[in-house]
C-alpha positions as a Markdown table, in Angstrom:
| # | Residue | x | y | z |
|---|---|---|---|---|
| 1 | Unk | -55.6 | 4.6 | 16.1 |
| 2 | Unk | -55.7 | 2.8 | 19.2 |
| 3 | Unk | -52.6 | 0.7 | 20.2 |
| 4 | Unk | -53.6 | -2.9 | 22.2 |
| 5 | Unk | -51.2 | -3.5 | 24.4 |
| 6 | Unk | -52.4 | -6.4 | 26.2 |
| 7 | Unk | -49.0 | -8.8 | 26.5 |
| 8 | Unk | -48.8 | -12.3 | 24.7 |
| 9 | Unk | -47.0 | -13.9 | 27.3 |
| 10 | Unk | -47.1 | -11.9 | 31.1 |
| 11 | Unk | -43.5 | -10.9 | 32.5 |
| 12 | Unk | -44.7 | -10.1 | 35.9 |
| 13 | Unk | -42.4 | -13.3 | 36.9 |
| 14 | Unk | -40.2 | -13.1 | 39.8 |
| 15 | Unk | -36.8 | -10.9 | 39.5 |
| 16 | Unk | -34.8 | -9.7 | 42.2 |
| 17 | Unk | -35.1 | -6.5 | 43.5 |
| 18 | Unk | -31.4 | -6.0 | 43.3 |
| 19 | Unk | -30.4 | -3.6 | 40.2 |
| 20 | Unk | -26.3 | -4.1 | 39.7 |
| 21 | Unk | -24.6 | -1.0 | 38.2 |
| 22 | Unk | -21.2 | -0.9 | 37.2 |
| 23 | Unk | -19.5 | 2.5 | 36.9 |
| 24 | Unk | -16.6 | 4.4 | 37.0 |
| 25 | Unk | -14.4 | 6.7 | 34.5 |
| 26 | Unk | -14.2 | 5.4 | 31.3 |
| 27 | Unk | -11.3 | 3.0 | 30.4 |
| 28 | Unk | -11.4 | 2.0 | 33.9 |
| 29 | Unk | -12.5 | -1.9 | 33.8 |
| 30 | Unk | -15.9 | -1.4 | 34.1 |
| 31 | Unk | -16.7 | -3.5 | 30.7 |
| 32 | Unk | -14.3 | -6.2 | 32.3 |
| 33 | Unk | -16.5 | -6.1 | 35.5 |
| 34 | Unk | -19.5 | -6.4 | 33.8 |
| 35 | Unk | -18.4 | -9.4 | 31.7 |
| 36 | Unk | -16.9 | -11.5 | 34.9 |
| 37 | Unk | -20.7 | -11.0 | 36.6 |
| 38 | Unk | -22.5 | -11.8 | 33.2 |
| 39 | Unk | -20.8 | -15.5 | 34.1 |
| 40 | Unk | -22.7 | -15.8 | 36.6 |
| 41 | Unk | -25.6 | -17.9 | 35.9 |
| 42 | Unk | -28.0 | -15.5 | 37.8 |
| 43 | Unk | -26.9 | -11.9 | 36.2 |
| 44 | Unk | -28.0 | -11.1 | 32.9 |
| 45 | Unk | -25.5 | -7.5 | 31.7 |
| 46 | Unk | -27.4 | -4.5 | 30.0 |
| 47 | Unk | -24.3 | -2.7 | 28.3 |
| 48 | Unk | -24.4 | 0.9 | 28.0 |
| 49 | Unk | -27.8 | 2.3 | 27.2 |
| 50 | Unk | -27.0 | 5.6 | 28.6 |
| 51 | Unk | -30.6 | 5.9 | 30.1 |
| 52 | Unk | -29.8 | 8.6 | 32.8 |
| 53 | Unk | -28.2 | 11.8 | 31.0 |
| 54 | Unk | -29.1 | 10.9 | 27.3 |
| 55 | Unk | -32.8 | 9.5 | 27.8 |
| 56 | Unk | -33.7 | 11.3 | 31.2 |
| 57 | Unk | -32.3 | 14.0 | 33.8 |
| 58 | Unk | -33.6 | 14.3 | 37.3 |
| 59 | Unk | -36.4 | 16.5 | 36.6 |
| 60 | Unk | -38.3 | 14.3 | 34.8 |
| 61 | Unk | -38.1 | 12.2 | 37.8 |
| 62 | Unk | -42.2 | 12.3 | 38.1 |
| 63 | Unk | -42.8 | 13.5 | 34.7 |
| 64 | Unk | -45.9 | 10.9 | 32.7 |
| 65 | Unk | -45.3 | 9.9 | 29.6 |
| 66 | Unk | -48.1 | 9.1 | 26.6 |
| 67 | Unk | -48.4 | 5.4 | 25.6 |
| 68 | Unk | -46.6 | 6.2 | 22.7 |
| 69 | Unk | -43.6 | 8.0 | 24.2 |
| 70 | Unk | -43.2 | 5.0 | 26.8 |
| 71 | Unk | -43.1 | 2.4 | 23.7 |
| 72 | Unk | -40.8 | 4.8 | 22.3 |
| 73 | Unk | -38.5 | 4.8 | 24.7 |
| 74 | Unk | -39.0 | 0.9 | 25.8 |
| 75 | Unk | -38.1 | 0.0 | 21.3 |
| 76 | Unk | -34.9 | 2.4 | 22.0 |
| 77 | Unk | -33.8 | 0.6 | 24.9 |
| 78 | Unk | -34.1 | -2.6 | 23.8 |
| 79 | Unk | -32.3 | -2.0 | 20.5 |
| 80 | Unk | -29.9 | 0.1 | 22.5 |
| 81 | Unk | -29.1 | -3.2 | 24.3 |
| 82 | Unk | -29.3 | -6.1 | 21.9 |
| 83 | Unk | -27.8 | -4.1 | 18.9 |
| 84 | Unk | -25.1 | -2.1 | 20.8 |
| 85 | Unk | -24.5 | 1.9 | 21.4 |
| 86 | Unk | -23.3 | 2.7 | 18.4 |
| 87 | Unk | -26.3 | 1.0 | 16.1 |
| 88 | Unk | -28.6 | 2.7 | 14.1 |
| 89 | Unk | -31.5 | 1.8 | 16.0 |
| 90 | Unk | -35.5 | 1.3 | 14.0 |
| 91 | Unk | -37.4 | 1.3 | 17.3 |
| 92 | Unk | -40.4 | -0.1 | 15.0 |
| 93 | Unk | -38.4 | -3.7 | 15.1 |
| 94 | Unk | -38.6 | -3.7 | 18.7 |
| 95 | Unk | -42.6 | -2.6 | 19.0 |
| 96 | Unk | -44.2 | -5.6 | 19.7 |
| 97 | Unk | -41.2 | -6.6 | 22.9 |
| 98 | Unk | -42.1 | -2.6 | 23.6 |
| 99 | Unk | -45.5 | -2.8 | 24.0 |
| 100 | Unk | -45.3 | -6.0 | 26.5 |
| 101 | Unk | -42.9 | -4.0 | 28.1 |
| 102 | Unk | -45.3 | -1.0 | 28.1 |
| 103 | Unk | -48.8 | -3.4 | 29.4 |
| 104 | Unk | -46.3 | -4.6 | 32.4 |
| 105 | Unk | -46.6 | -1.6 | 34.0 |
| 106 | Unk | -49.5 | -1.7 | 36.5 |
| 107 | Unk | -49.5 | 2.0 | 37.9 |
| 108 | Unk | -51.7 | 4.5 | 36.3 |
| 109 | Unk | -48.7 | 6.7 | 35.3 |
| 110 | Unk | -46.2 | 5.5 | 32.9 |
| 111 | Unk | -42.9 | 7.4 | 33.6 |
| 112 | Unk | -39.4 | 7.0 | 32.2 |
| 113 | Unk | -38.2 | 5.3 | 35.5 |
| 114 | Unk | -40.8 | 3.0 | 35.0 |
| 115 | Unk | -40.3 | 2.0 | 31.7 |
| 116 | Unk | -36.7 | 1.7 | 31.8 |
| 117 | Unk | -37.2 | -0.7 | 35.5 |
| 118 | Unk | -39.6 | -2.7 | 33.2 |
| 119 | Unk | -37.1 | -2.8 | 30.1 |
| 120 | Unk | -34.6 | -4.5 | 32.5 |
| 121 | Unk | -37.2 | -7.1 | 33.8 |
| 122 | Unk | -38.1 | -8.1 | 30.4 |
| 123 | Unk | -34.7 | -8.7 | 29.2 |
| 124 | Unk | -33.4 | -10.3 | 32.4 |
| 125 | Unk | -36.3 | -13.2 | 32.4 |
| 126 | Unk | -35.6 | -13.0 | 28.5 |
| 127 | Unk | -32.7 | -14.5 | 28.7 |
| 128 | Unk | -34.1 | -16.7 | 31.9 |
| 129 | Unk | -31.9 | -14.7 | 34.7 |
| 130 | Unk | -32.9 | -13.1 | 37.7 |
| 131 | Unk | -30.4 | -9.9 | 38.4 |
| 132 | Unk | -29.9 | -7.4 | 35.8 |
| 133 | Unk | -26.9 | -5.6 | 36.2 |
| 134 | Unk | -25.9 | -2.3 | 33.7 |
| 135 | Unk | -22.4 | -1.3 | 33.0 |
| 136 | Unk | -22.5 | 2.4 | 31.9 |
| 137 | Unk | -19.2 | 4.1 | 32.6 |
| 138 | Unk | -21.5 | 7.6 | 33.6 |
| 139 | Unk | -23.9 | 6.5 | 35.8 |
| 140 | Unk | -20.7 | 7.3 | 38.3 |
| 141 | Unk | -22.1 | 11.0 | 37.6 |
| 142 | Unk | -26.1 | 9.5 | 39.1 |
| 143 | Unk | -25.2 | 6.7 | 42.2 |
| 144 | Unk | -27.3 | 9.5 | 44.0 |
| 145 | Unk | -30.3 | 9.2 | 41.4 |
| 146 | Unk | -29.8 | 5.1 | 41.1 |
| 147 | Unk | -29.9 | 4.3 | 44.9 |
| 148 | Unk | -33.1 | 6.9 | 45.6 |
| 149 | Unk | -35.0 | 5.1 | 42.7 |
| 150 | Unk | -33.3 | 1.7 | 43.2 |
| 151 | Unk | -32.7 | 1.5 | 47.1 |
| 152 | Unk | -32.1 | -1.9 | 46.8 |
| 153 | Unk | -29.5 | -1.5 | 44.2 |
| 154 | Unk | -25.6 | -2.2 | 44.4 |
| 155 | Unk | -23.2 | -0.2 | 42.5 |
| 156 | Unk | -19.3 | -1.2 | 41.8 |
| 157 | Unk | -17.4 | 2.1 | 41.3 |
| 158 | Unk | -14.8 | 1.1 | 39.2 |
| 159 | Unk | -11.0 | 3.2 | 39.7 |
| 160 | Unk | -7.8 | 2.8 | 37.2 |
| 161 | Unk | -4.7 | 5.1 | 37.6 |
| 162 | Unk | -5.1 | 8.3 | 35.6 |
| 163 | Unk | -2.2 | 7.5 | 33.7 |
| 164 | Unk | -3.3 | 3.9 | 32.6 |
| 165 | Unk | -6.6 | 6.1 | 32.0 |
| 166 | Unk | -4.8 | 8.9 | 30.1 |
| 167 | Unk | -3.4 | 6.4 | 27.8 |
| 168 | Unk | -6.2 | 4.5 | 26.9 |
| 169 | Unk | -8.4 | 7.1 | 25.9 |
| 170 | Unk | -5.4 | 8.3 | 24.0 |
| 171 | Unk | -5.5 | 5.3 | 21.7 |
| 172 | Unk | -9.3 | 4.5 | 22.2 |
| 173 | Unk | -9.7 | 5.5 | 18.7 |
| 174 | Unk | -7.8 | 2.6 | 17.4 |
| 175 | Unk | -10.7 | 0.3 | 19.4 |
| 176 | Unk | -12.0 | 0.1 | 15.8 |
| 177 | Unk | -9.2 | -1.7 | 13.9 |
| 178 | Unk | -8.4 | -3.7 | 16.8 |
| 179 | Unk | -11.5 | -5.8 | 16.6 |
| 180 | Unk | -14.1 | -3.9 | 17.5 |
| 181 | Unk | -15.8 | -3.6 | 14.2 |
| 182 | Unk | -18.9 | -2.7 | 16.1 |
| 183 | Unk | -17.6 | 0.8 | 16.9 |
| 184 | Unk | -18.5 | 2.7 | 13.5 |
| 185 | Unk | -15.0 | 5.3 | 11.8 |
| 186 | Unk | -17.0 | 8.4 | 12.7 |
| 187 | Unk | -16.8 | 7.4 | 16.4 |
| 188 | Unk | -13.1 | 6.9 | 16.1 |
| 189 | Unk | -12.8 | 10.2 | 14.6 |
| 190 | Unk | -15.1 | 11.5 | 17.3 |
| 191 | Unk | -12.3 | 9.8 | 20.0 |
| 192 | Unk | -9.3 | 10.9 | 18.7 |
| 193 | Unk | -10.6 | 14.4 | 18.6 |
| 194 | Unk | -12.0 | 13.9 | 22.1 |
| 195 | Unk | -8.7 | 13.2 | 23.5 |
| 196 | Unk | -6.7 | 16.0 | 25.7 |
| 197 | Unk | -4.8 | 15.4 | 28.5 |
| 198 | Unk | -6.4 | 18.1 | 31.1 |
| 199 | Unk | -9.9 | 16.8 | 29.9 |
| 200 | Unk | -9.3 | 13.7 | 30.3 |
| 201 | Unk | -7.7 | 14.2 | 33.9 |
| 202 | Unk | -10.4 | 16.8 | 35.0 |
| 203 | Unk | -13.1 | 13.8 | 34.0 |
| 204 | Unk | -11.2 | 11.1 | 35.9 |
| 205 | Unk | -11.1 | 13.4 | 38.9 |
| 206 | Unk | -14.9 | 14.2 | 38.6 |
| 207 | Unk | -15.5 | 10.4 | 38.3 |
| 208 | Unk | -13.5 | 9.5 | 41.2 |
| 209 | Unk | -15.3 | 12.6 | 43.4 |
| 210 | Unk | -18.5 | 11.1 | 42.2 |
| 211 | Unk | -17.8 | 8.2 | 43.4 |
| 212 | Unk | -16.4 | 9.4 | 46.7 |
| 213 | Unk | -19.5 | 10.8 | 48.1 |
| 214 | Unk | -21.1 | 7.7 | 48.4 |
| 215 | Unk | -18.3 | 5.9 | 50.0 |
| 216 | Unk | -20.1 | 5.4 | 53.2 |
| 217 | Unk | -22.7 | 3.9 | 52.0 |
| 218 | Unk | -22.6 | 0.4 | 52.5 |
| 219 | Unk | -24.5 | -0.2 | 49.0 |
| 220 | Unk | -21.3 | 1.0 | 46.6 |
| 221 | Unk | -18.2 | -0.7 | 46.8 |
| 222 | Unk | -15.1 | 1.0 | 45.0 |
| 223 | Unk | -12.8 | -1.4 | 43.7 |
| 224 | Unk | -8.8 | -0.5 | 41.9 |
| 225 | Unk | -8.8 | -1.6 | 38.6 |
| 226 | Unk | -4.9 | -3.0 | 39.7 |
| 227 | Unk | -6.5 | -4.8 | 42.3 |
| 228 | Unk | -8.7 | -7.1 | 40.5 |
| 229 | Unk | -5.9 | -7.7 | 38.1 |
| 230 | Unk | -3.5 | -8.8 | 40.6 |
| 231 | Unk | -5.7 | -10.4 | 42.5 |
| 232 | Unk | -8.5 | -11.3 | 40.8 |
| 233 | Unk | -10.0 | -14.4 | 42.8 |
| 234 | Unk | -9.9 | -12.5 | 46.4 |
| 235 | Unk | -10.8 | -9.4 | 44.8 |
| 236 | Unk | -14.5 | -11.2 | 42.9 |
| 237 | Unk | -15.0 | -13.0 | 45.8 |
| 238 | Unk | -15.2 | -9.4 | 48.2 |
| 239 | Unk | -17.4 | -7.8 | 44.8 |
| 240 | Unk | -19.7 | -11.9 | 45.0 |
| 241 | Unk | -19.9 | -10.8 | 49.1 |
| 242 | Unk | -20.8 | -7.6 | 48.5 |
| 243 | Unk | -23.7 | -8.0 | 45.9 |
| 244 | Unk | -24.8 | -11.5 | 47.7 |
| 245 | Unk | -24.0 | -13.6 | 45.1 |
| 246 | Unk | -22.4 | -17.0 | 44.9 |
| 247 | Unk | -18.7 | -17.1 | 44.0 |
| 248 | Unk | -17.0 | -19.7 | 41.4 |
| 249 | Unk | -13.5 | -19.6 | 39.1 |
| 250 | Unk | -15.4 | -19.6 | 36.1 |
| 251 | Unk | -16.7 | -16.2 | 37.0 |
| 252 | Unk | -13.1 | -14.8 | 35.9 |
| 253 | Unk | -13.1 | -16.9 | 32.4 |
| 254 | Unk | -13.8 | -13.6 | 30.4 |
| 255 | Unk | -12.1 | -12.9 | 26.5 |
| 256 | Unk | -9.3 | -10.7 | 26.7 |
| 257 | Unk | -10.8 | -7.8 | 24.5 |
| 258 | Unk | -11.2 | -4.3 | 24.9 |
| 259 | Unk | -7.9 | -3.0 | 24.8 |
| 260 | Unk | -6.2 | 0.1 | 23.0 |
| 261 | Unk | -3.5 | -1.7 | 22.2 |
| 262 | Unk | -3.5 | -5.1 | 21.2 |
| 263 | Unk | -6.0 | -6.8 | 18.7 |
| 264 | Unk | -8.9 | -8.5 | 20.6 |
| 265 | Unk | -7.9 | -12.2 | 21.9 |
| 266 | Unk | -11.7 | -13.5 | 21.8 |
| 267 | Unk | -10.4 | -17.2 | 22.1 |
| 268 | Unk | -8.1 | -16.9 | 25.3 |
| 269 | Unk | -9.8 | -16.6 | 28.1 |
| 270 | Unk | -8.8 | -14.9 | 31.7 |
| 271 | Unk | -7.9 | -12.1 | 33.6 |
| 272 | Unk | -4.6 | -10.5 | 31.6 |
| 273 | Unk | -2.6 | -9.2 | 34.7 |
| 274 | Unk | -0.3 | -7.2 | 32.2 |
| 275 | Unk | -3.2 | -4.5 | 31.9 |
| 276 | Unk | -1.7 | -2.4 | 34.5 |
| 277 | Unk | 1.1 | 0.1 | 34.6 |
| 278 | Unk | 1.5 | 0.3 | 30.8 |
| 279 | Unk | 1.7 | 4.1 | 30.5 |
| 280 | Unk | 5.2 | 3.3 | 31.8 |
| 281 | Unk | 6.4 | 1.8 | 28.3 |
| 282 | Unk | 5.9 | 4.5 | 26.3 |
| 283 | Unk | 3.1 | 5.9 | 24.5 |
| 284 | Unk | 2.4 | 9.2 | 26.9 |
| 285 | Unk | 4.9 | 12.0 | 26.6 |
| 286 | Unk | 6.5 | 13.5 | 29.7 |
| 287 | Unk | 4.6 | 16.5 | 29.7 |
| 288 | Unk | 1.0 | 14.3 | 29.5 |
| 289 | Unk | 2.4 | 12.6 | 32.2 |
| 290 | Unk | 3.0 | 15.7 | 33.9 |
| 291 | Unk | -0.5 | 17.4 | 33.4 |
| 292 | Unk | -2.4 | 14.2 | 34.6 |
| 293 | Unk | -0.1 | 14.0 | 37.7 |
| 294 | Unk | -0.8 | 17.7 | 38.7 |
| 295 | Unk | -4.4 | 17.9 | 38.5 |
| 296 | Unk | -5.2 | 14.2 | 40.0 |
| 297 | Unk | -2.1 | 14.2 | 42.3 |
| 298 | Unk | -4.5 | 14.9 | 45.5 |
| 299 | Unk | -6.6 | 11.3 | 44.5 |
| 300 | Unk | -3.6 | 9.6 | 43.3 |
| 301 | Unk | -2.6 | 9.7 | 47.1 |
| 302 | Unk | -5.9 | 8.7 | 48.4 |
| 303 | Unk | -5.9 | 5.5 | 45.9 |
| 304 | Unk | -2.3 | 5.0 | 46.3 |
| 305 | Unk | -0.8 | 5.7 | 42.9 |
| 306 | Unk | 2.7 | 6.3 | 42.9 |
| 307 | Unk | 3.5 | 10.0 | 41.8 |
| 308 | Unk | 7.0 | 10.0 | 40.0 |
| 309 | Unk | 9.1 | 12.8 | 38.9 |
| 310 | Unk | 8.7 | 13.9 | 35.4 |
| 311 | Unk | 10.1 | 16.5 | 33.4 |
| 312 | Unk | 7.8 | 18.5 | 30.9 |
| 313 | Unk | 8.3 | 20.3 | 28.0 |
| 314 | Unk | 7.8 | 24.1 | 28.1 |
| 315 | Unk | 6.3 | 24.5 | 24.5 |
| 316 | Unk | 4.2 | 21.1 | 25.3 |
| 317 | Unk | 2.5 | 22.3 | 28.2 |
| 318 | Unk | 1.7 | 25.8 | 26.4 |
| 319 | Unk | 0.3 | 23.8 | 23.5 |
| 320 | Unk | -1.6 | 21.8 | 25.8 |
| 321 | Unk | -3.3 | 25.0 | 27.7 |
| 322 | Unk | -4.0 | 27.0 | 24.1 |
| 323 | Unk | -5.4 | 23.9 | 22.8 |
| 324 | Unk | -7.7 | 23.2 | 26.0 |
| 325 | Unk | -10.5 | 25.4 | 25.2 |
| 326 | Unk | -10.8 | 24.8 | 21.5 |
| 327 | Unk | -10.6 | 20.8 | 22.0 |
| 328 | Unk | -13.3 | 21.1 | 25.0 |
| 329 | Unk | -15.5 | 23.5 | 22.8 |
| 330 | Unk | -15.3 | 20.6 | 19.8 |
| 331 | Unk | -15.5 | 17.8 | 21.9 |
| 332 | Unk | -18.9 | 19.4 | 23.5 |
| 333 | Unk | -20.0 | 19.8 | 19.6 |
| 334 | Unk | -19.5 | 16.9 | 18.5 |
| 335 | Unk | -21.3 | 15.0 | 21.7 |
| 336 | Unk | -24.6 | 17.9 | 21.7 |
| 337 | Unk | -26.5 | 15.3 | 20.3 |
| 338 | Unk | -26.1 | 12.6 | 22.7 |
| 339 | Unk | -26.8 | 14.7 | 25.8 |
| 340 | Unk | -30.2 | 15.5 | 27.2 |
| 341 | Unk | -29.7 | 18.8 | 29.2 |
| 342 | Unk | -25.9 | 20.3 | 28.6 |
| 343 | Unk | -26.2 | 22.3 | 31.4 |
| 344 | Unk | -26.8 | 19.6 | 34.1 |
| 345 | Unk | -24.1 | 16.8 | 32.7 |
| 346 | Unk | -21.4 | 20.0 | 32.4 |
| 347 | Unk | -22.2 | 20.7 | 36.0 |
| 348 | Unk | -22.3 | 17.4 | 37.5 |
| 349 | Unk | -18.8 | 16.9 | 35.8 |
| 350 | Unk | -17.0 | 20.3 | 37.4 |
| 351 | Unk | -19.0 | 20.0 | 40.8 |
């Protein structure tokens, strides 16, 4: 059977040619970032729809897709976006936006790239805006991939202390019963057993190396997660600069959600400057202290975090080394699903 694909309504309007993408380790501010910009009366946020690694690797880059693969992809990314990561997603409910998504694209070939360019049109002069921006925490692992496809894109690299990092992850499981109802039990399960502190300080160093080979170009702009909470006003108006955008206060009127370790505030509004440091009040034990300060001491330096003397427990750090392979082993079992080649996200994560 034959599929029409002729659009009701065309979406060839105009939107910018500027792609924002904000990334950076995970727990490192990048949902906060995203949320300031989707103020902004021109930016419309994509959150998390994990297209590069879990819907495409590089060497699809040319790769043509059917008509029915491209509306198959175009239904996942829509409900990936308006119904959040972690939804059950019927791509059938989103055919019919799919297929004017699908009869936008002019070439001859349908690839992934184009679809998922197209996807972010659609949505952007959906919601009657003109700069999509997408937060995903692991594009940090594909700035190379996003600035060959998207030359005229901008991308905020997002850095938090390791420690701050370390302890967040450590309680991300508790995201669930702290207001974020959206985030289903078996993904808390999934974080809790997730959590261990040389993986999660070997990741923060891959981020942060990532995002360090790129720091000449004049199109990504790192940016300290402390920063932007001390100074939040100075610190939006060098990100508004930087992306060409307009700066106003409003920008930073943002609910004070997301953390590990206080119930979602979804009425007060602001940038809560006592997100920073909290490692220090308890909550990691010396020895994870002393693990995360070992293997990112060299990038602490460079992104002046203060490295303090720590003691560590003997029997804590051989737990910790026996445990490494087991918890790494599980964690890559439990994630298989999500990842589109193993091989290439493991590598772009020890490189």
């Amino acid at each position: 059977m034959s599929i029409s694909l002729e659009p009701r309504n065309s979406i060839q309007k105009e939107v910018s040619r500027l792609k924002i993408f904000v990334v950076g380790n995970s727990r490192s501010g990048t949902t906060m970032m995203a949320r300031i910009l989707g103020n902004h009366p021109d930016i419309c946020v994509f959150h998390e729809v994990h297209f590069f690694e879990q819907l495409w690797s590089p060497d699809e880059k040319d790769k043509s897709l059917s008509t029915s693969d491209a509306l198959s992809l175009a239904a996942l990314l829509i409900g990936k976006h308006r119904e959040g990561y972690f939804s059950r997603i019927n791509p059938y409910e989103y055919m019919g936006a799919a297929k004017e998504i699908v009869s936008s694209i002019k070439d001859d070939t349908l690839t992934a790239v184009k679809v998922y360019a197209a996807f972010h049109r659609y949505e952007t002069l959906l919601k009657g805006k003109r700069i999509p921006c997408e937060q995903t925490p692991q594009n940090v692992f594909y700035i190379g991939e996003i600035l060959e496809l998207f030359p005229e894109a901008r991308v905020i690299n997002m850095i938090r202390d390791p420690r701050d990092v370390l302890l967040s992850q450590k309680w991300k499981w508790k995201r669930h019963f702290l207001g974020a109802k959206n985030i289903p039990l078996l993904e808390a399960f999934r974080c809790r057993t997730n959590y261990h502190p040389i993986t999660i300080s070997k990741l923060w160093n891959a981020a942060v190396t990532a995002g360090d080979r790129y720091d000449k170009d004049t199109r990504v702009f790192s940016l300290r997660f402390e920063d932007l909470l001390q100074n939040p006003a100075e610190e939006l108006r060098k990100i508004c600069k930087f992306i060409g955008i307009s700066y106003d206060n409003n920008l930073l009127l943002v609910p004070q959600v997301g953390s590990s370790s206080e119930t979602d505030k979804t009425v007060k509004k602001g940038i809560n400057k006592s997100k920073t440091g909290n490692w220090q009040n308890g909550g990691l034990t010396s020895t994870e202290i002393s693990i995360s300060q070992r293997i990112t001491g060299i990038f602490m330096q460079k992104y002046n975090y203060e490295i303090i003397q720590t003691g560590s427990h003997p029997f804590g750090e051989l737990y910790y080394i026996l445990s490494f392979p087991v918890k790494t082993a599980f964690a890559l079992l439990l994630n298989f699903k999500r990842i589109k080649n193993l091989k290439e996200t493991i590598t772009r994560r020890l490189s």
